[in-house]
C-alpha positions in Angstrom: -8.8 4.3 10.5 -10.4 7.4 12.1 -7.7 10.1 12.0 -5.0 8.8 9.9 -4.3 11.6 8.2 -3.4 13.6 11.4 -0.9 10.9 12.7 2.5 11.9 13.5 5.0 10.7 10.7 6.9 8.5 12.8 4.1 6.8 13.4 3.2 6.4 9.7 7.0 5.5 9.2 6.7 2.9 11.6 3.7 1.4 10.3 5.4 1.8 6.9 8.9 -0.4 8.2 6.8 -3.2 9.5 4.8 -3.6 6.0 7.5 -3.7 3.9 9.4 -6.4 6.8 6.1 -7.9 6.0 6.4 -8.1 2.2 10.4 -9.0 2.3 8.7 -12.0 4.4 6.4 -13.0 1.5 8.8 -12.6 -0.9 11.3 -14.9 0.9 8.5 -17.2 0.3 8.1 -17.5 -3.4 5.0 -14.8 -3.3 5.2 -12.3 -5.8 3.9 -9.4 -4.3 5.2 -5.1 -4.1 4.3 -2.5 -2.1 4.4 0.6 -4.6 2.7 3.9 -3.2 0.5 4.4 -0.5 -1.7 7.6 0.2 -3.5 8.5 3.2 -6.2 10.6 2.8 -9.1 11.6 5.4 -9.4 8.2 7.2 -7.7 5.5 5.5 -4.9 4.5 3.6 -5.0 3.8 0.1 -2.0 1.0 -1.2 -0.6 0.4 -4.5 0.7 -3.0 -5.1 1.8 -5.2 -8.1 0.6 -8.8 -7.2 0.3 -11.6 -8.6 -3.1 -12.1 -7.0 -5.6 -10.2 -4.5 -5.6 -12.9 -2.4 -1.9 -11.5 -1.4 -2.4 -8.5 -0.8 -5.1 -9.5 1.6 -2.4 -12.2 3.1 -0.4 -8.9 3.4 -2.8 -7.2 5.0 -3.4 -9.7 7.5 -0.2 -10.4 8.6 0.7 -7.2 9.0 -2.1 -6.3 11.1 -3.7 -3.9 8.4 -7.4 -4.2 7.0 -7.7 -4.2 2.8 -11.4 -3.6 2.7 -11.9 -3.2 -0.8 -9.2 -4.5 -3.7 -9.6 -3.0 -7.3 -7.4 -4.2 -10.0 -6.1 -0.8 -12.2 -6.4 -1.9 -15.7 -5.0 1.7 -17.2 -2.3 4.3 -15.9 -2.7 7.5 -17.5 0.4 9.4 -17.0 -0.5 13.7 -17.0 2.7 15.8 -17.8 1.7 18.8 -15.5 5.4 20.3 -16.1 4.8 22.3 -19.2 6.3 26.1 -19.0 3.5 28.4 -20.2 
């Protein structure tokens, strides 16, 4: 997605809108699927999902017009506390 990161944020939000119209879709469906977080940095977009399987968020991707080119299941969230007064 060559350029992502300098597109203009109603673009993005746009993009965003018809995902999650997407996921309400799926849902309606039975599919257990959720769109957490997504980042965009350089040239993509990186997604954050609780599924029940990879094969939906590829579904997701699909139907939404999107590309998931690589799927990695997080095993462990480490949560940092970067808060702290010195």
């Amino acid at each position: 997605m060559t350029g992502v990161s300098g597109a203009p944020k109603h673009e993005l939000d746009k993009a965003g809108k018809a995902s999650e119209a997407v996921l309400i879709e799926m849902r309606a469906e039975g599919k257990e699927i959720q769109q957490e977080q997504s980042y965009v940095a350089g040239d993509a977009i990186y997604c954050i999902y609780h599924a029940a399987s990879a094969d939906l968020i590829r579904e997701h991707a699909e139907r939404s017009n999107g590309v998931a080119t690589e799927i990695t299941e997080i095993a462990t969230l480490i949560k940092h506390n970067t808060s702290v007064v010195s």
